[in-house]
Phi, psi and omega in degrees: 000161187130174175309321197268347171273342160273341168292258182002312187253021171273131175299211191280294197309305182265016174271352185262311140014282183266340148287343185275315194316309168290319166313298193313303190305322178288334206272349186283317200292311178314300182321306189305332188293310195274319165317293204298332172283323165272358162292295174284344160290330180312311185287334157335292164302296172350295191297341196269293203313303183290323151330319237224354191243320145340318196257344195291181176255009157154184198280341139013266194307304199301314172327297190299339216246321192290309192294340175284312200266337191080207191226130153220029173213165196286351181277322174291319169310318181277335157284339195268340167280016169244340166280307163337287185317323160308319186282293174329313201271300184305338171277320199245337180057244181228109191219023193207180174273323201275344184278327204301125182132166175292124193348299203311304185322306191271003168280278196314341165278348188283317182299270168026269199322301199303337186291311178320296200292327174299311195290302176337307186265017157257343180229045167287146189109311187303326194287314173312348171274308178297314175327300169316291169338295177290329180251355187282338133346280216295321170291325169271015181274306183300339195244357159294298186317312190301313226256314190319301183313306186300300204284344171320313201269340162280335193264003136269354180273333195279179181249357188232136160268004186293178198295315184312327194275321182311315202280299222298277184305329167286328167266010144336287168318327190271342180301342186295324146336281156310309136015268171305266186351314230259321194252347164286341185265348161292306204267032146285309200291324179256024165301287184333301212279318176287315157292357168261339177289300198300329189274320173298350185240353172296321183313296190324307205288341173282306192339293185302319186319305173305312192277329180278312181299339176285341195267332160293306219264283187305336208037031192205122185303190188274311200222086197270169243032359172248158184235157170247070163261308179292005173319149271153107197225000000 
């Protein structure tokens, strides 16, 4: 008895079974993997960007810095299509149906969009994880139910009914049970953890977001000495 005499006596159905559990566990470990990795360089950047937008001496400068360098976190991106819209409206004005409204109208729909688009691309991923997170119970449930059946049905066909003969297989069984647990409870914990990281830098970027349209429209933050690097979610 064991893991390796239940591979052995599993039909079709729960040799299929125990393969989708293992894909969901690799594919759950990958995400996880690929998040976490990508948060933390994310969060790095965010920071070195929000330092560096503070400190300039106006927006210019931040232009000029964004374009030798590029965008590689989500406050440069939102700053840099927002000072570009602003720069953009004033050269060209409303010349198009998506330009129309007044500079502020069309920076603050410029923020938006870029806000729409970071949040899309933080929780990318996410449905796959929770999916994995919900069904992978049910999956080792579906194949303990499977294996219970089968073997109930050799140990009536048998001619002996003891207990011993009885213990074996079911508990044969309950490894798919385990199993699906094994793979559903990482990738609850890190669903949890990663959506709550996306809702705490979604706070940030409006903060910032708010505090940069005043400094276009206004040329002054909202709160002067402060960033929304210190922001507080």
């Amino acid at each position: 008895m064991g893991f390796g005499h239940f591979l052995s006596q599993s039909d079709a159905v729960g040799q299929t079974l125990l393969a989708i559990l293992v894909l969901m566990s690799i594919a759950s470990w990958a995400l996880i993997a690929i998040k976490g990795v990508t948060q933390i360089l994310r969060s790095r950047r965010s920071d070195k960007f929000l330092r560096f937008f503070w400190n300039a001496c106006s927006l210019d400068e931040v232009d000029a810095e964004i374009r030798a360098q590029g965008v590689a976190d989500p406050f440069g991106h939102l700053a840099a299509h927002a000072i570009r819209a602003q720069a953009h409206h004033a050269r060209t004005g409303a010349a198009k149906l998506q330009e129309a409204g007044t500079s502020q109208e069309f920076v603050t729909r410029t923020i938006k969009k870029v806000l729409d688009e970071e949040t899309t691309q933080l929780e990318n991923g996410l449905t796959t994880l929770a999916t994995i997170g919900a069904t992978a119970p049910f999956v080792g449930l579906f194949g303990t139910v499977w294996g219970v059946y089968h073997a109930l049905l050799a140990i009536g066909m048998g001619s002996a009914g003891t207990l011993d003969k009885v213990a074996g297989p079911v508990g044969e069984a309950l490894i798919m049970t385990g199993i699906g647990l094994a793979v559903a409870i990482p990738a609850v914990m890190a669903y949890n953890a990663i959506h709550r990281s996306n809702r705490v830098l979604n706070g940030r970027l409006d903060a910032f977001a708010f505090e940069l349209l005043t400094f276009l429209t206004t040329g002054s933050t909202l709160r002067p000495g402060t960033s929304s690097a210190t922001v507080a979610v």
